[in-house]
C-alpha positions in Angstrom: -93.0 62.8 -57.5 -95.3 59.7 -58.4 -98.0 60.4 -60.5 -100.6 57.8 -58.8 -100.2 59.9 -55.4 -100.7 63.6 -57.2 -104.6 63.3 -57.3 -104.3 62.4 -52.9 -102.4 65.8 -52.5 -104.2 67.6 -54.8 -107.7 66.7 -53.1 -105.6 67.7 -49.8 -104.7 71.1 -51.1 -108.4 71.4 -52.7 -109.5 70.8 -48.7 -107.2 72.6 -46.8 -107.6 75.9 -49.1 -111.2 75.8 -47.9 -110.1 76.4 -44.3 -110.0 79.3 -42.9 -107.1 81.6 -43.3 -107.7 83.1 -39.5 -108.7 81.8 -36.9 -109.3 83.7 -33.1 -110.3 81.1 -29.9 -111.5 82.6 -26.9 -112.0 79.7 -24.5 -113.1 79.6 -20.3 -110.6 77.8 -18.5 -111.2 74.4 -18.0 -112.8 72.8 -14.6 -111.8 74.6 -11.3 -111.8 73.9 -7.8 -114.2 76.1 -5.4 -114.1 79.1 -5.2 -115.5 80.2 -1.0 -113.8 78.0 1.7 -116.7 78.6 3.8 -118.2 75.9 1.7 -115.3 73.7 0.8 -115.6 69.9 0.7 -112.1 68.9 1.9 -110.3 71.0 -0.9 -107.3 71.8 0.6 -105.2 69.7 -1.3 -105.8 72.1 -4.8 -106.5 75.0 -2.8 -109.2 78.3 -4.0 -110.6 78.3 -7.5 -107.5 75.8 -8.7 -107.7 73.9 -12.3 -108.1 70.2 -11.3 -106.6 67.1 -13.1 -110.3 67.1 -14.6 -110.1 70.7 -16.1 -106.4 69.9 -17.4 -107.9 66.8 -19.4 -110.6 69.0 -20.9 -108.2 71.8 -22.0 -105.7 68.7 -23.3 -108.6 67.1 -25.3 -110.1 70.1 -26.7 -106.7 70.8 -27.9 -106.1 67.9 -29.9 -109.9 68.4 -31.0 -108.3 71.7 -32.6 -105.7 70.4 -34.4 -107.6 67.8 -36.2 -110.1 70.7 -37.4 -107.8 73.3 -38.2 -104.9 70.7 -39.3 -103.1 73.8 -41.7 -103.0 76.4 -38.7 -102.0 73.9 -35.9 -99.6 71.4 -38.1 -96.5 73.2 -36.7 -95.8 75.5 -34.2 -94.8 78.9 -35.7 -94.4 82.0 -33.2 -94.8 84.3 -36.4 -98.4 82.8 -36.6 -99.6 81.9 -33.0 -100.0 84.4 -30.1 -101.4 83.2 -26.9 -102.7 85.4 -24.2 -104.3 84.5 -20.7 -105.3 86.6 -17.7 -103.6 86.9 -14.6 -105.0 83.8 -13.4 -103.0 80.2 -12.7 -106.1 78.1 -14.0 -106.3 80.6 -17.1 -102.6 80.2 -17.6 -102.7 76.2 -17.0 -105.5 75.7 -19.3 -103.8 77.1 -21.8 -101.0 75.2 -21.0 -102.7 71.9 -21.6 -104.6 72.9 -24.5 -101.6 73.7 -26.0 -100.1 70.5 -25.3 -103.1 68.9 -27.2 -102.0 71.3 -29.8 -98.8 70.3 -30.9 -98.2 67.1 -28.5 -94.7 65.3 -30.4 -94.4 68.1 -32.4 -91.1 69.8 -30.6 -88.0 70.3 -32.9 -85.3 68.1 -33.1 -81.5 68.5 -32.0 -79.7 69.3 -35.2 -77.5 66.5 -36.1 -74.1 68.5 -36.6 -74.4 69.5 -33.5 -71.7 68.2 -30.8 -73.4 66.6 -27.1 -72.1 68.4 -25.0 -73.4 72.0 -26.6 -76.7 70.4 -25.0 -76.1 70.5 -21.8 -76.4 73.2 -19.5 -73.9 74.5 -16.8 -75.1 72.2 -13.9 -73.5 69.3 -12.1 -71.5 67.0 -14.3 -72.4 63.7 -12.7 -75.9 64.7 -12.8 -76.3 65.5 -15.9 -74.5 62.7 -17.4 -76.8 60.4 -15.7 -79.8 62.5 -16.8 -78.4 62.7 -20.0 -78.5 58.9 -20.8 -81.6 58.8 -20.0 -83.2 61.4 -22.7 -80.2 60.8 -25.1 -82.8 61.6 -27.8 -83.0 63.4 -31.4 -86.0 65.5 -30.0 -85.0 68.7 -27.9 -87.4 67.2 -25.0 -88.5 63.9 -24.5 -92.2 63.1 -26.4 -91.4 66.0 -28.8 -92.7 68.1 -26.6 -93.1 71.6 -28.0 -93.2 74.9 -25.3 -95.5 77.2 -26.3 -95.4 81.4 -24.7 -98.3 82.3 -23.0 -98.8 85.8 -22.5 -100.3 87.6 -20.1 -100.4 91.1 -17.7 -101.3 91.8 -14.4 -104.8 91.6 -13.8 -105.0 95.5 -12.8 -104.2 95.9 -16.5 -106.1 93.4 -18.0 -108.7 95.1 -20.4 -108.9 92.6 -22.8 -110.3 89.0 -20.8 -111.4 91.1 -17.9 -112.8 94.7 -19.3 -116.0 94.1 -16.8 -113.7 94.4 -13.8 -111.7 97.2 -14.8 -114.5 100.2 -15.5 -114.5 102.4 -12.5 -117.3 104.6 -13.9 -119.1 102.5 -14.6 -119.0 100.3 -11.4 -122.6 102.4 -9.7 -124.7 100.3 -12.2 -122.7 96.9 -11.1 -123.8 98.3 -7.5 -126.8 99.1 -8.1 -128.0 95.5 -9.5 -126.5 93.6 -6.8 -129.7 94.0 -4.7 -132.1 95.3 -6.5 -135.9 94.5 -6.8 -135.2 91.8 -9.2 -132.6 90.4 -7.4 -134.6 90.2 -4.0 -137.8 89.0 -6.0 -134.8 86.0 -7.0 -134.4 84.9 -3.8 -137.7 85.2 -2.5 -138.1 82.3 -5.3 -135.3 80.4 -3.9 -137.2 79.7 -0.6 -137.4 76.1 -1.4 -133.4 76.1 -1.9 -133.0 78.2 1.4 -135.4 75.6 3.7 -133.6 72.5 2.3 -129.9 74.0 3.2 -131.1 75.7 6.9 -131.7 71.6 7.6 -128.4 71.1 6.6 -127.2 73.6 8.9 -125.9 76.0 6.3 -127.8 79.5 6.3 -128.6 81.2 2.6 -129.0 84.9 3.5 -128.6 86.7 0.2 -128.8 85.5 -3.5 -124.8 86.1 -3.5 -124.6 83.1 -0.8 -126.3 81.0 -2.6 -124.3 81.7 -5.7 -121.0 80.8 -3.7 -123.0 77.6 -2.4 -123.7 76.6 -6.2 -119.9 77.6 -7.4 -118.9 74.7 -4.6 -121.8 72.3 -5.9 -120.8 72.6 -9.7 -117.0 72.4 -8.8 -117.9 69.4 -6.8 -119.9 67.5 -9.4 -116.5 68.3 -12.4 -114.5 66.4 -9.4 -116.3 63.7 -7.9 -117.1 65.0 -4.5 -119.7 64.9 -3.0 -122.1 68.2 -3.3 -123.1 70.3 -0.4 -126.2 68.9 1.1 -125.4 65.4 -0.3 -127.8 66.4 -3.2 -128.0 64.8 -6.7 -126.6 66.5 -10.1 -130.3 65.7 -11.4 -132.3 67.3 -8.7 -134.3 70.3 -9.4 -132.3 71.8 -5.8 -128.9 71.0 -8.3 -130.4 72.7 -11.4 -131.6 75.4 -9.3 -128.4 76.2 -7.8 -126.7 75.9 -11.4 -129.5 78.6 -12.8 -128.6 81.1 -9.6 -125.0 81.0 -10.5 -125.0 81.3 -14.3 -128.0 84.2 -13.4 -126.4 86.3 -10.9 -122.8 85.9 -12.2 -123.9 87.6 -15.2 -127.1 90.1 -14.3 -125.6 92.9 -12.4 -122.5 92.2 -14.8 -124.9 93.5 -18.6 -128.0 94.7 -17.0 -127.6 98.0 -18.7 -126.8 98.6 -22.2 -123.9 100.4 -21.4 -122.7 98.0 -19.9 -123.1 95.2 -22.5 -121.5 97.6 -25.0 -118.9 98.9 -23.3 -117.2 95.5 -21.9 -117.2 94.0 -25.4 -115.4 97.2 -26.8 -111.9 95.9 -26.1 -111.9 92.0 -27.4 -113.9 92.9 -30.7 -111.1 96.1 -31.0 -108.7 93.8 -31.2 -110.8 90.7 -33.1 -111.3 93.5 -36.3 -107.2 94.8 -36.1 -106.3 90.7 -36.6 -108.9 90.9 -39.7 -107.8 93.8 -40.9 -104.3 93.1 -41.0 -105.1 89.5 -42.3 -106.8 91.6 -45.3 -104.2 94.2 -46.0 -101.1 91.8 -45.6 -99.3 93.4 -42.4 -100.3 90.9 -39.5 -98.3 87.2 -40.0 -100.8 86.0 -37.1 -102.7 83.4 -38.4 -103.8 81.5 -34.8 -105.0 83.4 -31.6 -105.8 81.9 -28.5 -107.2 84.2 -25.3 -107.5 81.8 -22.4 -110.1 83.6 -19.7 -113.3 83.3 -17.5 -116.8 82.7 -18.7 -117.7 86.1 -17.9 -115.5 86.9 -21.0 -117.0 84.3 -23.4 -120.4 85.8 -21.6 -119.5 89.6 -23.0 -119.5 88.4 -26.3 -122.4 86.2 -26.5 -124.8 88.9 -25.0 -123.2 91.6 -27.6 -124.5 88.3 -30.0 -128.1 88.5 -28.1 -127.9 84.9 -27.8 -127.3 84.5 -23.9 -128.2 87.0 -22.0 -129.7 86.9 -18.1 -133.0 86.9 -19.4 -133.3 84.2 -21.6 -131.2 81.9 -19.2 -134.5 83.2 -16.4 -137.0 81.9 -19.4 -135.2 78.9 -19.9 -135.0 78.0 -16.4 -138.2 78.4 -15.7 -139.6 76.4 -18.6 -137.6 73.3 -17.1 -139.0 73.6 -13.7 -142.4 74.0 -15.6 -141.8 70.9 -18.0 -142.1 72.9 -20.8 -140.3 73.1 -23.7 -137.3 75.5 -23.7 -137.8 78.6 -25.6 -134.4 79.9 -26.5 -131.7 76.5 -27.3 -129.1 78.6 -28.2 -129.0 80.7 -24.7 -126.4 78.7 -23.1 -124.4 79.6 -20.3 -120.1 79.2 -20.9 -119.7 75.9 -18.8 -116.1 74.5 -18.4 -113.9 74.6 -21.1 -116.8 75.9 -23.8 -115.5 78.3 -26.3 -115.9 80.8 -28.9 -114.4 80.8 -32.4 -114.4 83.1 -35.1 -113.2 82.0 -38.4 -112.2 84.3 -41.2 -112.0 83.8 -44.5 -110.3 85.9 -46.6 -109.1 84.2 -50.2 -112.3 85.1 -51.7 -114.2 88.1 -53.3 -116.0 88.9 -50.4 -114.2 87.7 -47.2 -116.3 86.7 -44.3 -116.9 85.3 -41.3 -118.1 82.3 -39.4 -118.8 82.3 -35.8 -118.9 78.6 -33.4 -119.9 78.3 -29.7 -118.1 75.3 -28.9 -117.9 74.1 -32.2 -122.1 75.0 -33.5 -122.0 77.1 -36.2 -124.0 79.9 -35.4 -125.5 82.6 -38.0 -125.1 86.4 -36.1 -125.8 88.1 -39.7 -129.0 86.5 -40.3 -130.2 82.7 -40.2 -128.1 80.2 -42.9 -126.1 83.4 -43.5 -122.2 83.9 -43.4 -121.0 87.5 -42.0 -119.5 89.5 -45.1 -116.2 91.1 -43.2 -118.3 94.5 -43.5 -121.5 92.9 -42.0 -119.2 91.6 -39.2 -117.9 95.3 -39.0 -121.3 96.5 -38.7 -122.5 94.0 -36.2 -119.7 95.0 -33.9 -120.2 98.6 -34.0 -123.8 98.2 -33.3 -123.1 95.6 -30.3 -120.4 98.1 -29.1 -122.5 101.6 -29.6 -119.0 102.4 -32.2 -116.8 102.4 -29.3 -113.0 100.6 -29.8 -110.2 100.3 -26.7 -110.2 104.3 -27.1 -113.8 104.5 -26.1 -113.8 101.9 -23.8 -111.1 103.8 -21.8 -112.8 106.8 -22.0 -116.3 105.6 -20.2 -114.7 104.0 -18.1 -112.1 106.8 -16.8 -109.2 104.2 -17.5 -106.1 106.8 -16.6 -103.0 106.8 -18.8 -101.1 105.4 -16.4 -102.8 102.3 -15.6 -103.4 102.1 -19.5 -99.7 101.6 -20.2 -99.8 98.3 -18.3 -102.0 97.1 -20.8 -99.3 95.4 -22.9 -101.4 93.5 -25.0 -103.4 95.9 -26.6 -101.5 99.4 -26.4 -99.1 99.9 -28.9 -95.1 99.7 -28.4 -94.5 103.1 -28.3 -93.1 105.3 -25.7 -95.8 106.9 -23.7 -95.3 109.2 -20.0 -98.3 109.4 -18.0 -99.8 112.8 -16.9 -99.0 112.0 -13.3 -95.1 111.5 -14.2 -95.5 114.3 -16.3 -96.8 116.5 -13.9 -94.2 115.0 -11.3 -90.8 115.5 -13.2 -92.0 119.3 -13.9 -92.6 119.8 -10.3 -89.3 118.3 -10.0 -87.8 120.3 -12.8 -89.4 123.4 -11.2 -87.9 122.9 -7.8 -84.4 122.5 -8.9 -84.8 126.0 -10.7 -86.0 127.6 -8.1 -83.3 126.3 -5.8 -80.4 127.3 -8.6 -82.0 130.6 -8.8 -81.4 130.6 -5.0 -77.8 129.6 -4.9 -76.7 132.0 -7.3 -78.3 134.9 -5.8 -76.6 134.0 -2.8 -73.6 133.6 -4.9 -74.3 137.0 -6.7 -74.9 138.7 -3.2 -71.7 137.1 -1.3 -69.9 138.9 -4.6 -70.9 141.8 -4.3 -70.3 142.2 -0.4 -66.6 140.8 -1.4 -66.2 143.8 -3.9 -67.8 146.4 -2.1 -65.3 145.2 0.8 -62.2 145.3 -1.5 -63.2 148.5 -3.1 -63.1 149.7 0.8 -59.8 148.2 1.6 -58.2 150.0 -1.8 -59.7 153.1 -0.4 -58.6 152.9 3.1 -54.9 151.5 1.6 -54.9 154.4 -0.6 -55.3 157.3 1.7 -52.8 155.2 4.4 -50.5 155.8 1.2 -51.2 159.5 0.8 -50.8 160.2 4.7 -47.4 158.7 4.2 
């Protein structure tokens, strides 16, 4: 090595050992299409609630945004070190897609060079491959150096990691319960204004819900260039107030009780502490997570946080329409492609860790205060009343069946439900009793076959003494 370019990579090393040595991304997908035909403004090329080009270039940009801060994590791809899960959903599972891209764009590995051509090819038509094959007759294994990347995911009835809020039968009367409440009527009592405009327009706003599916169409509409329903403005207060209804009701029947809040953030942070904890203790290799979801998700763990909750989004809207000054800055609502970041830090004394809401810095231990890793431990407890995936499953009457679907966060070990259980002893039982039959019907044909040869020897015998 040179001696003049030692002190460059030693200031490199000095850097990069500051980085974190974990690092977990939850992130919302990026922009969608709308989600209610019913107020669809010619759509139908992308179809319900579909990423557009526009959500895909978010998701691709925040990507490469990600490698240039966390160059040590994201230099290579590694599958030791990266794990990737999404929900159920194609514009979850596409954003993650394109973020990866960002990732490791022109990282892919290259053909090895001992390697003869036609070990390359696959079993497909010869003429059309060796055309093809002219064409990409390169030392990268794809064209670009691109890199695939698994994304993992489980069907959305098992889903209890991104989507715990939809998957709590007991606790679904309180989700109920809010959905028209007081407060929720007093809501659109305030949205006359809103409601008057729209019944010119020829589109009728019965219910707060209605005009939360009218503003899903609006914001789609402004992430896509349409024009929004009503031919309204992005900057008009009618805009702004369809954007607060949305971001209010997605979220208020959702965390209105405390229960709720602590329960939903149960499984995510049960899973956040066993990547720290194995980071600590040397078993987990994982060094990169990435869950690819909904806002509602990034919403769970901010209101755990206290830092946007339905409340303070109310206060905040209702400073704006005031022209006042906005009492809570931090309360901001998971638009497209925000995310959540927890860094951890664990090649010091006292490992910690640092928390970012799209890339802020925010103190949840106290203001210009990292989280010590048994702060953070506290901090979660509190936020989810001490409950882990165990707990969660047992408010919410999760049974063991539907809990083995849950791939990501049950261990790989072999489990039978109680139903199957139940089922193969019935089974079991059945069989027995219809063996037991068999061979007393055996047992009794026997005995009528002795007791009739015992007869014929007795009728043969005195034949033979007559004789």
């Amino acid at each position: 090595m040179k001696l003049h370019i030692f002190p460059f990579l030693l200031i490199i090393a000095l850097v990069h050992a500051e980085g974190p040595d974990f690092v977990l991304e939850l992130f919302r997908h990026g922009a969608r299409s709308a989600g209610k035909t019913k107020y669809f403004q010619n759509w139908d090329d992308l179809g319900v609630s579909e990423l557009t080009s526009v959500g895909m270039r978010q998701q691709y940009i925040l990507g490469k945004a990600l490698r240039q801060k966390y160059p040590d994590l994201l230099f290579l791809y590694n599958p030791n070190k990266l794990y990737v899960f999404a929900t159920g959903k194609e514009r979850t599972i596409m954003s993650a897609a394109a973020q990866l891209q960002g990732i490791y764009e022109g990282t892919g590995p290259e053909i090895p060079s001992d390697i003869s051509n036609d070990l390359t090819l696959p079993l497909f038509n010869n003429s059309i491959i060796d055309q093809i094959n002219l064409k990409v007759n390169v030392t990268n294994a794809a064209v670009g150096g691109f890199q695939p990347i698994p994304i993992h995911s489980t069907e959305p009835q098992f889903d209890y990691l991104l989507q715990s809020y939809l998957r709590c039968p007991n606790l679904d009367r309180y989700y109920q319960k809010h959905l028209n409440d007081d407060k929720v009527k007093k809501m659109f009592g305030e949205m006359k204004e809103v409601v008057e405009f729209y019944k010119t327009k020829g589109i009728t706003l019965a219910t707060v819900k209605d005009i939360k599916d009218l503003a899903d169409a609006a914001i789609a509409a402004k992430f896509y260039g349409k024009e929004l329903p009503g031919g309204i403005s992005t900057d008009s207060q009618t805009f702004k107030d369809l954007e607060f209804v949305y971001n209010w009701y997605e979220t208020y029947p959702v965390f209105v009780e405390t229960i709720q809040k602590q329960t939903f953030a149960a499984p995510m942070f049960s899973d956040l502490i066993d990547y720290l904890d194995g980071i600590r203790d040397g078993s987990s290799k994982t060094r990169v997570v990435l869950w690819s979801g909904h806002e509602t998700a990034l919403f769970t763990l901010l209101n755990s946080f206290n830092l946007t909750n339905s409340d303070c989004l109310e206060a905040n809207w209702r400073a704006q329409r005031n022209n006042k000054d906005i009492q809570y800055p931090k309360c901001i609502y998971p638009g497209y492609s925000a995310n959540l970041i927890f860094e951890f830090y664990n090649k010091t004394a006292d490992p910690y860790v640092v928390f970012r809401y799209s890339d802020r810095e925010i103190s949840i231990c106290g203001e210009n205060k990292n989280c010590t890793l048994e702060e953070f431990r506290t901090l979660i407890n509190k936020a989810t009343g001490n409950n882990k995936l165990k707990g969660y499953y047992k408010i919410c009457g999760v049974p063991e069946a539907a809990q083995l679907g849950n791939l990501n966060t049950i261990p790989n070990e072999k489990m039978y439900p109680k139903e199957l259980v139940f089922a193969m002893g019935g089974i079991i039982a059945a069989l027995l009793i219809i063996v037991a039959v068999l061979l007393a019907k055996r047992y009794q044909t026997s005995r009528q076959s002795v007791a009739k040869a015992g007869k014929s020897l007795l009728r043969d015998s005195a034949v033979e003494e007559e004789l």
